[in-house]
Structures are given as C-alpha cells and as structure tokens.
C-alpha positions in Angstrom: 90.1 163.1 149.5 90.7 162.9 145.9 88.5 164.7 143.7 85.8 162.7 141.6 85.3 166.0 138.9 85.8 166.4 135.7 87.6 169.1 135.7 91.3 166.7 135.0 92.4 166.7 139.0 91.5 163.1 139.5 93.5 161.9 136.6 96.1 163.8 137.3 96.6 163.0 140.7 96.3 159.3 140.2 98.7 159.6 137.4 101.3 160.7 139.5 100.9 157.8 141.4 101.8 155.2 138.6 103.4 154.1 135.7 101.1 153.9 132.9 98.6 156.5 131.5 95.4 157.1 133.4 92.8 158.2 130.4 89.4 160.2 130.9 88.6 160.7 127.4 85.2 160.4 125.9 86.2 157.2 123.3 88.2 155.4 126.8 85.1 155.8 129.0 82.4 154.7 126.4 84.4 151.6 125.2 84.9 150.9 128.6 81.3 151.2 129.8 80.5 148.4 127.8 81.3 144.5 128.2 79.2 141.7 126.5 76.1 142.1 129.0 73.2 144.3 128.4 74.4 147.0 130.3 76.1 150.5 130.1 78.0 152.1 133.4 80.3 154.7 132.6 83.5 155.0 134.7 85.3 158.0 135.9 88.5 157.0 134.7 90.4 154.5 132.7 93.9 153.0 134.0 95.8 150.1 132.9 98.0 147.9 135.2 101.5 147.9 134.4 102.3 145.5 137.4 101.4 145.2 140.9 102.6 148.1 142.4 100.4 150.4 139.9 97.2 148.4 141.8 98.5 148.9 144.8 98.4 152.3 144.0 95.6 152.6 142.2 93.5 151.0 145.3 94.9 153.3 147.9 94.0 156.2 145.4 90.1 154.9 145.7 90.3 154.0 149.6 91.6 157.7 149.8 89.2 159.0 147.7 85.9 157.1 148.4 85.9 156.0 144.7 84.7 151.9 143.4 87.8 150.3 141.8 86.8 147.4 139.3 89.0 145.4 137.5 88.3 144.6 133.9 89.7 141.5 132.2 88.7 141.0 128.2 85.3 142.4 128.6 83.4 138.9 127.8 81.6 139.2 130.9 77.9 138.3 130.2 76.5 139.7 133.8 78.0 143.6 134.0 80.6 143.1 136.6 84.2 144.1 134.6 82.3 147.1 134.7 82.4 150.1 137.2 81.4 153.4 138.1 84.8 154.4 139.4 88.4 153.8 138.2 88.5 150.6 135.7 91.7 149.1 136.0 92.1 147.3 132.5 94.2 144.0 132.3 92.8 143.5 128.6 94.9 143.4 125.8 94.5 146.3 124.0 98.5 146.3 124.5 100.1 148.8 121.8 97.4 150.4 120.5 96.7 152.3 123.7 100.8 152.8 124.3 101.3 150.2 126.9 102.6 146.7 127.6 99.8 144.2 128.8 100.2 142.4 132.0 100.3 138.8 129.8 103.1 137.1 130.5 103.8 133.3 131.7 105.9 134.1 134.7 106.8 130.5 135.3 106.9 126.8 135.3 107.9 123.7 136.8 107.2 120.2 138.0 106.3 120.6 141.8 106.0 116.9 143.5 105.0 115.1 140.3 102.5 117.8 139.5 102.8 120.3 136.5 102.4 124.1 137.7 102.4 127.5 135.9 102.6 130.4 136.8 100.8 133.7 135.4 100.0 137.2 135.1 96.3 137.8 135.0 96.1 139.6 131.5 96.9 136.2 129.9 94.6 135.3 127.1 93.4 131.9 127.9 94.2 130.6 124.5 97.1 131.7 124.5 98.4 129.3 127.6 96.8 126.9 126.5 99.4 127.3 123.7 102.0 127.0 126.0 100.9 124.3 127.9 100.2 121.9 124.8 104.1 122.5 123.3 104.7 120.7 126.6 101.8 117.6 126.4 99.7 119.7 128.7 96.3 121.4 129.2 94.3 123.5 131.0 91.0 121.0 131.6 88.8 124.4 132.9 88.3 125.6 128.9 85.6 128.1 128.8 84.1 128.6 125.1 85.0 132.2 124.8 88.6 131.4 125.3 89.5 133.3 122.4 88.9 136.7 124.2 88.9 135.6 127.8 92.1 136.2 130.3 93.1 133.9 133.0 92.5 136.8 135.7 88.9 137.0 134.6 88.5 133.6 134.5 89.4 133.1 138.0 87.2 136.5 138.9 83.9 134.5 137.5 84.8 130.8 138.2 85.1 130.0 134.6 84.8 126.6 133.2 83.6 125.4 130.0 82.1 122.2 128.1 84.7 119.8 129.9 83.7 121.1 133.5 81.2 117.5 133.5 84.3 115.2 133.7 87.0 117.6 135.1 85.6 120.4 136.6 85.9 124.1 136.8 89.2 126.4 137.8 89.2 126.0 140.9 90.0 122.2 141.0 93.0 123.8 139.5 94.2 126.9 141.2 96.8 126.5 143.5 98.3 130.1 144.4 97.3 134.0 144.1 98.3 136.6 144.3 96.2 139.9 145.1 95.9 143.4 145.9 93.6 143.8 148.9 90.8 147.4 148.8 93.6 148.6 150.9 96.5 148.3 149.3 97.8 145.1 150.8 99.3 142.8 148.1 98.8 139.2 149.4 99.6 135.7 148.0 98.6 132.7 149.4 101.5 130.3 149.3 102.6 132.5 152.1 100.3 132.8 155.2 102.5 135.4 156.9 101.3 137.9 154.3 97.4 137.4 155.1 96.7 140.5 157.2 95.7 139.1 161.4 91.9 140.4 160.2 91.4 138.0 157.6 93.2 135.0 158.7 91.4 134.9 162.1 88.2 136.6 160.2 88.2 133.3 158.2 89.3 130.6 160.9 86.1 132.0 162.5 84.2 131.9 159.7 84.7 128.6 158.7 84.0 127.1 162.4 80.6 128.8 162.2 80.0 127.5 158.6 80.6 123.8 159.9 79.0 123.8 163.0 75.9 124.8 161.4 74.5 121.8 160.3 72.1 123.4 157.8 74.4 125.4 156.2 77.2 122.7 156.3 74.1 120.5 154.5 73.4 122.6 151.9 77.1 123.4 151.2 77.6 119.4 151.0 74.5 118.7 148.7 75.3 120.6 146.2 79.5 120.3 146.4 79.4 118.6 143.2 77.1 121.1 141.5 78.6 123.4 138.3 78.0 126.7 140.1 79.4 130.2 140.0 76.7 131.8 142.2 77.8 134.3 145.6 81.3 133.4 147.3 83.1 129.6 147.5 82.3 128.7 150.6 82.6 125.2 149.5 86.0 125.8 150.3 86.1 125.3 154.3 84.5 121.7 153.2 87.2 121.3 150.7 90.6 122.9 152.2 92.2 123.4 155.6 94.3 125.9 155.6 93.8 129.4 155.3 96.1 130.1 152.3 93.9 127.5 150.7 90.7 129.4 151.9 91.8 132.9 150.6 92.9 131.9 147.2 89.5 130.0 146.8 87.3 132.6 148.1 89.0 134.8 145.0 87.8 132.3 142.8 84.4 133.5 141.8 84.9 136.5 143.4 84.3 138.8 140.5 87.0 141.1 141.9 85.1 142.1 145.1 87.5 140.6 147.4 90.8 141.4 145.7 92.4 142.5 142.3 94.4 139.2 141.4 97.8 140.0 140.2 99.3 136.7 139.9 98.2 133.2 139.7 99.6 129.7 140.0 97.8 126.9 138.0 98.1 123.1 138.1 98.1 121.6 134.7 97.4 118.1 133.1 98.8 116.1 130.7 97.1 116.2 127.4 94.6 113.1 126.6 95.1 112.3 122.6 92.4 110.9 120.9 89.1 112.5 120.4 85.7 111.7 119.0 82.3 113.1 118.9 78.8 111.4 118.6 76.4 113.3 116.9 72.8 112.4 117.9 69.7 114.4 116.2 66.8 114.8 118.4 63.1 115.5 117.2 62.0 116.7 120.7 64.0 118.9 122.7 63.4 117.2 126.5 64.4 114.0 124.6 67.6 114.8 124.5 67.7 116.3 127.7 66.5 113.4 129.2 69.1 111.0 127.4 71.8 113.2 129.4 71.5 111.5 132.7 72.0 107.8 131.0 74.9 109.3 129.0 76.9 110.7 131.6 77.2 107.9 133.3 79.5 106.3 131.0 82.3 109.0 132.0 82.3 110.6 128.9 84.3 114.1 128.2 81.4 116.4 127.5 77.7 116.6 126.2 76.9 119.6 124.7 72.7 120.7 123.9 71.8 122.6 120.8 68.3 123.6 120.0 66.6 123.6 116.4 66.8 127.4 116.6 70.7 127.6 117.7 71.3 124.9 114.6 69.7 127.7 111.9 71.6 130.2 113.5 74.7 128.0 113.0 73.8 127.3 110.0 73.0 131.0 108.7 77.0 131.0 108.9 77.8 127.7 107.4 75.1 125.9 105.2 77.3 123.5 103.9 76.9 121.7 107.7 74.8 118.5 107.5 71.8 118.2 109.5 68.4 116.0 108.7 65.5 118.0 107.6 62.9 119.1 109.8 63.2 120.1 113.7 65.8 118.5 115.0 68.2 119.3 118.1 71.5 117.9 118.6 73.2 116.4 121.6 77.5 116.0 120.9 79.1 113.3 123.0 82.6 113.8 123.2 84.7 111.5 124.2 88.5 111.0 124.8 91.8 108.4 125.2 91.5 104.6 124.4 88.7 104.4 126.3 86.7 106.0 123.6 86.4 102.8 121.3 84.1 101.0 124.5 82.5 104.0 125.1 81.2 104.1 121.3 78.8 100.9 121.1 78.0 102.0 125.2 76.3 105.4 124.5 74.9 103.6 121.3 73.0 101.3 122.8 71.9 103.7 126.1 70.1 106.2 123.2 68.7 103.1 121.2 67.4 101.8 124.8 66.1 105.1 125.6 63.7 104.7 122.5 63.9 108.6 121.5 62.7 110.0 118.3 65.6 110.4 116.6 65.8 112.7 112.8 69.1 110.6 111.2 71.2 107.9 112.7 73.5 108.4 114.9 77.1 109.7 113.5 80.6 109.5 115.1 83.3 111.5 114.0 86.9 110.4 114.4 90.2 112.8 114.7 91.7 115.8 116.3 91.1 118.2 113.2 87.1 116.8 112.9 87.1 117.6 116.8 88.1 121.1 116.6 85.8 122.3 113.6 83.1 121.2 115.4 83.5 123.1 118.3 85.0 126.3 116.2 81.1 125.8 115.0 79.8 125.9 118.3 81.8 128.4 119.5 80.6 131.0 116.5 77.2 130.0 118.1 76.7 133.4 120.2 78.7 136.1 118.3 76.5 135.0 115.1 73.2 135.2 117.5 74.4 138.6 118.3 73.9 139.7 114.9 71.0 137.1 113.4 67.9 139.4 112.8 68.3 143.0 112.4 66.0 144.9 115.4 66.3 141.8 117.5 68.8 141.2 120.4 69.5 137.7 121.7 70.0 139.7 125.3 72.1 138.6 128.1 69.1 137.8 130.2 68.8 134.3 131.7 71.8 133.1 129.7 73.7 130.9 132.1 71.3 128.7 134.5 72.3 125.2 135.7 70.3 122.2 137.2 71.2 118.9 138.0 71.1 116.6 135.0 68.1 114.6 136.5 65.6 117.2 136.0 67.2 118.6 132.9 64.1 117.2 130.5 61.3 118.6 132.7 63.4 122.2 133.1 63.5 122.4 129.2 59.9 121.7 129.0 59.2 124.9 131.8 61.8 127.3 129.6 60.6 126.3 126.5 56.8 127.5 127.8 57.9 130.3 129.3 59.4 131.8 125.7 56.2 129.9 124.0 54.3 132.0 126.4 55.7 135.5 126.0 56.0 134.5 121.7 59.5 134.5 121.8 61.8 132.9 119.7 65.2 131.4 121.8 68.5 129.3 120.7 68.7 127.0 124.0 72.2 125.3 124.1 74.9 124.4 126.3 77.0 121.9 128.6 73.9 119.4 129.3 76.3 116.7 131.2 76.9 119.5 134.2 72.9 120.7 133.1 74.1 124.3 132.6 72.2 125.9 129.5 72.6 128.8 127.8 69.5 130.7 126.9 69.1 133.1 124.5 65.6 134.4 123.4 65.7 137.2 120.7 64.1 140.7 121.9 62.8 142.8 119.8 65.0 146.3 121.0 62.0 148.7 119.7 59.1 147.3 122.1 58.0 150.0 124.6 57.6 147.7 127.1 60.9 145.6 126.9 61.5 146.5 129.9 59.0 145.2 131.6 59.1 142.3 129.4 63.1 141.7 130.5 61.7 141.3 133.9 58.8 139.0 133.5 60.5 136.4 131.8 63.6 136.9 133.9 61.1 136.3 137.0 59.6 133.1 135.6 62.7 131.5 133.9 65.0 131.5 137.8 60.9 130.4 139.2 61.8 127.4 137.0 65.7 127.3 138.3 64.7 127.5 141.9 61.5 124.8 141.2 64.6 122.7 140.7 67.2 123.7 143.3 69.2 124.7 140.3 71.9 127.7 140.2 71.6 131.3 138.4 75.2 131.0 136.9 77.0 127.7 136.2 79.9 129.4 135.2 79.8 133.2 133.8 79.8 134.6 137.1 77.9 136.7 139.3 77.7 140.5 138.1 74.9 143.1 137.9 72.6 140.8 135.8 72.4 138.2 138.9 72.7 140.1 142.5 68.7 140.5 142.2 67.9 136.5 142.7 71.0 135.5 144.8 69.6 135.5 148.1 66.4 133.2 146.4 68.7 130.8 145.2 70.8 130.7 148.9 69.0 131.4 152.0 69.4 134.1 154.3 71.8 132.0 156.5 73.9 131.5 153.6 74.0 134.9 152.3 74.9 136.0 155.4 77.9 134.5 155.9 78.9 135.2 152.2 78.5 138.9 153.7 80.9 138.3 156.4 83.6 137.3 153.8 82.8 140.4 152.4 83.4 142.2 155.1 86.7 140.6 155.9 88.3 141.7 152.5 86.4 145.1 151.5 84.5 146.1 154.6 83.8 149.8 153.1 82.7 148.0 149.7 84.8 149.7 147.2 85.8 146.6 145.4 83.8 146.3 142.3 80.1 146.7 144.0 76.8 146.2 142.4 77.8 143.1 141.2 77.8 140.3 144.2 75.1 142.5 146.3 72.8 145.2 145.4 69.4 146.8 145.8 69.8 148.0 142.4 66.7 146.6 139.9 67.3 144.1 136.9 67.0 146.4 133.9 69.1 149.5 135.7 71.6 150.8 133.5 70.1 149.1 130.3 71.8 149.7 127.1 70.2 148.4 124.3 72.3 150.7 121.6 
C-alpha cells in the first residue's frame, strides 16, 4: 500500500510512475485546495496529466494505495467537487509556469455523415474551441458564461451549458464519444464497445431494464426529460440512447469525475447562425419579468436572460456609462438569432405590451454582432465583480444555481426574494430565465458569528422553495460538495438508488472524487471564508 505521509514517500513513488512532476509543496496544495466554491480541502498531492497513460497510472497508484483521486479542470467549479482530499490530477492550464505542457490540444476533425465532429483533449479552454470551430462557420451551442476559464473536460464533468441551453440544450445533446480512465486503471472509449469491461456493460443493460420497467421511475425520468438539470447521474439516458456505448459516455456527462477521468472527447458541432439581436426590456417588479418568460419563450427565441436591480448596480459599479432608467428596475434580454429575428421583433413586442407589465423605459432592440457581444462581456463580469462589491461581504456560493420550470418562475422569485427579505439580506438574482435556472447570490457578511448557521438556514428554505416547485438544485454547475446534502429531496429514494448502482458499476470502492455526488458530510464542512 502506498504511503499517505508526509514524509516525501508518496510523491516519490507516484513519480516514478509517470511523466510529469508530482508536487507536495505548501504553495501547490493551498492553490489547489481552492476552486470558486466556498470551500477549502487540501489534497495530499498535486499531479498533472501529461496524457492518458499518466492517469492510468495515477489511478492504479490510488486503487493501490486506498487514496481519492479527483480530477481538476479550470477550478470554476461553484459546488467543491475539482477538489479532493487525495491526489488532484490537474488538467488546468497553468502550462509553462509549472514546467509542463497542458493536455489542450484539438486532436481532430471531420465531417462524419453530414455532421461536423471534433475531437479533443479535456484541458481545452472552452473559448478557445470555440475559436476553432468559428474559423470553420461553426459553434459549440452548449456555451457556459464562464467560458473564459472553463475546459471542455470540466464541462462534460458538471453538464455544462449556458444562456443558449433554452433553445439548444446543454453538452450532452452534443457529445458523441469518450474517452476515460476507469478507478481501476481501465482506459475506455465509447465508440468501441469491446473496451467496456463485461461488469459495466451487463451492469448497465441491467440497469436500464429495471429503470424502464419501473413505471414510476420511468415517469419521473420522462416528466422532467426536457428539464435544464445537472442534479445526480443521467439516467435520462436509457430513455434517450440504446446502446451501451451511448449509455457510458452519457452517464460521464454530469458525472463530476466519479465515474471516470475523461481523457478524450468527441463533440458534434453546428454551423454558426449570423445575425444577432437583443431586446432589452426594463422591469419595475421583479416576478413581472419572470412571469413574461413563459409568453416569450414561446416564440423560439435564442435566450432570455434575468437580471435583478441589485445585479444591474453591481454591473454598473464597473461601467456607469451603461444606460438604464432611474429607479428599480430589472432587466430581461431577449436574444434572438438568423432571419427569423426581424418577425420575432414586433412578436415579443406585442406579447410584453399584452402582458400589461410595469415597465421603467421602452422597450430597446439592439442590432449587430459587435452590440451582441458587449452585452454579454457585461453580463459575464456580473459574478467576478460581485466577488469583490463590498469589502467584509461575500456573495457566497450558496444557492447559486437552482432551476424550475418557467411556469412557476414568477411565484419562485416572489418565495426567494422573501426568504433574503427575511434573513435582511441583500442578493443579485440573475440568470437563464427561458430554461428558469437563476443564479443567486445574496452578500454575507464573513465576520457574523453565526454565519454558519445562517449559511444553512437560508440554504434550507431557498431548495424548500425549489422542491415546492419540483424544480432542480443545479441547472447546470454540477453536483459537488455544496449539493450532495439535498439530492436525495430533490429525487426519491427509488431514484437515488439506482443512481447508486451506476456508482457502483464504475467505482464500487468510491475512490473517484467522493463527497461530491454522495455524502453524509454537513453543508458548511470545510468552510473557507479567507
């Protein structure tokens, strides 16, 4: 068994095993005990992936040695799972600085049966293939907001999605092969069923029969198909797919690298739409806007994006020169895209005049790709200038990421808005209102003795409010430490237990990343508020 003290053994040892450097140094572990949740879990070592075989290794180092293995994309996790109180294996891009070339290449691409597909290594900054894609009139439709800093294999660890998930959905619509190291050692892909090890493949043929013949479970799974959720294990899958290639590689998705360390991943692109606009409408109550979201979306628009009166004076804080009326007022951005936008116009026009909302300023449409991408450079700054907007405050990663269906979208503000009115807190509320997935983020005062208790209180009655509505506890950040607590509420029994079994197929001993899909562990262990 390998060692687990301090005393250099470990490293060594594991060192010998691959490529790269493995680092147990005070500055590693504490920058690596850190991602963008509230939490702090400090590994016992440090190793970044040169290539596939250095995972293999490194996960039949921990299955020898007892020890978690978590793998860490760009760290913009809001939920605690890139990290881990084992060996780290780091995929981010930290490159040079740390003497070592980042797995972050494009590996391929090609026109398969009509259909664009690219291939990639998962330290791949999202941005950076979307790049690539648009020199060749193509996108990736899944666009998470924090694309900047986000890589492609975390993005398929937590489900990722974005403002455009409404209209086209979230990465797994999109994935089409993987490739991943198994907790023992086992590298798989999944355009090639002859590598799925005899446990899993029958493991899952099983699974999925019992999944369908339950008519409850098969219910559930079917009502809430078309839902934007990133909570437990895809088991929407055996609905979706029927093949177990298909199966595994979905399963991964979401994951949050308890089932495998992805190591490879094949993606199916579209073509680009040209032609953008935005709608800008100015709300004086809140649930007003929220309730014009159900009309709007109708129309097959791109995206519609929520920003509370608070979020605007963040934004604001960081460019005043942005015109908004005077007074409270919360905005609602319709974006829409291709030819069809021109119809689309006068159509959302006239479902908000209809509506008869309050409105603080006419409505305003801006025109042109530029236009299009300085607003959402705006709302993109959104969070890191929260993180920073009153000194002694922290705009916590709490109940940041909670979805319900756009119907009840008015009536859920109106519950979160008391909730924070209650416990005299001031919170930006924003997000992706077309797939009813908001983003909230009340500011905490980090010196109150009982933040703690505080944390959990309104944590409690915020997912009361989700549940009231059959809504989700992640839409699309993931599941991680911040979420294992109210997973089960959201699910069922039933349905948490055969996300176990999956669980059991892939990492039966549980070294993959746990704490972060199921846990005993309490809300505010592990709280760093530094």
């Amino acid at each position: 068994m390998a060692s687990k003290d301090k005393d250099g053994r470990m490293e060594d040892a594991l060192a010998q095993r691959v490529k790269g450097p493995v680092w147990t140094d005070e500055k590693t572990l504490d920058r690596y005990s850190t991602d963008q949740s509230m939490y702090r879990v400090r590994p016992l070592a440090v190793m970044p992936a040169q290539d596939v075989d250095d995972v293999v290794a490194a996960a039949r180092f921990a299955r020898e040695g007892g020890i978690p293995l978590t793998a860490r994309g760009g760290g913009s996790g809001t939920a605690g799972a890139a990290l881990g109180r084992g060996i780290v294996l780091a995929f981010d891009k930290a490159g040079p600085k740390l003497g070592r070339v980042p797995v972050n290449r494009v590996l391929g691409f090609e026109v398969s049966g009509g259909e664009p597909q690219v291939t990639v290594e998962p330290g791949l900054l999202h941005d950076d293939l979307q790049r690539f894609l648009r020199e060749r009139g193509l996108y990736l439709p899944a666009d998470p907001s924090s694309g900047a800093i986000a890589l492609l294999g975390g993005n398929i660890a937590t489900k990722a999605s974005g403002p455009h998930a409404f209209k086209h959905g979230s990465i797994d619509r999109y994935l089409r092969h993987v490739q991943f190291v198994t907790a023992e050692g086992e590298v798989i892909d999944t355009a090639d069923e002859a590598s799925i090890p005899t446990r899993i493949r029958e493991g899952l043929r099983r699974l999925r029969d019992d999944v369908l013949a339950d008519v409850e479970t098969s219910a559930r799974l079917d009502a809430r198909k078309d839902m934007k959720l990133a909570s437990g294990y895809n088991l929407f899958t055996f609905l979706r797919h029927h093949t177990v290639g298909e199966w595994t590689a979905q399963l991964l998705v979401g994951s949050v690298g308890t089932l495998g360390v992805v190591t490879r991943a094949t993606l199916r692109a579209e073509p680009y739409i040209e032609g953008k606009a935005a709608m800008l409408f100015y709300f004086r109550h809140l649930d007003e806007a929220g309730e014009a979201v159900q009309h709007i979306e109708r129309l097959g628009v791109a995206a519609i994006e929520i920003i509370n009166y608070r979020s605007i004076q963040v934004i604001l804080s960081r460019n005043p020169d942005m015109d908004v009326p005077e007074g409270e007022a919360h905005l609602l951005m319709v974006e829409l895209e291709g030819p069809e936008r021109f119809d689309q116009i006068s159509q959302v026009e006239r479902v908000v005049r209809e509506g008869g909302y309050t409105l603080a300023a006419p409505p305003a449409t801006i025109e042109g790709e530029a236009e299009q991408a300085r607003l959402w450079k705006v709302r993109k700054a959104l969070l890191p200038t929260l993180r920073n907007y009153q000194p002694g405050y922290k705009a916590l990663s709490l109940v940041n990421d909670v979805g319900v269906d756009s119907r009840h979208l008015a009536p859920f503000i109106r519950d979160v808005e008391a909730v924070f009115d209650r416990h005299k807190l001031v919170a930006a509320i924003y997000g992706h209102a077309g797939s009813g997935n908001l983003h909230l983020r009340p500011l905490f005062d980090v010196s109150d003795p009982d933040l703690r208790a505080l944390l959990q209180r309104v944590a409690d009655e915020v997912y009361e409010a989700v549940f009231r509505y059959d809504g989700t506890i992640t839409g699309e950040h993931g599941m991680g430490r911040l979420r294992t607590p109210y997973l089960a509420r959201e699910w069922g029994e039933a349905i948490i237990g055969y996300m176990r079994r999956v669980k059991s197929l892939f990492d039966p001993d549980d070294r993959l990343n746990p704490e972060v899909m199921f846990s005993d562990r309490k809300l505010t262990d592990d709280l760093d508020l530094r």
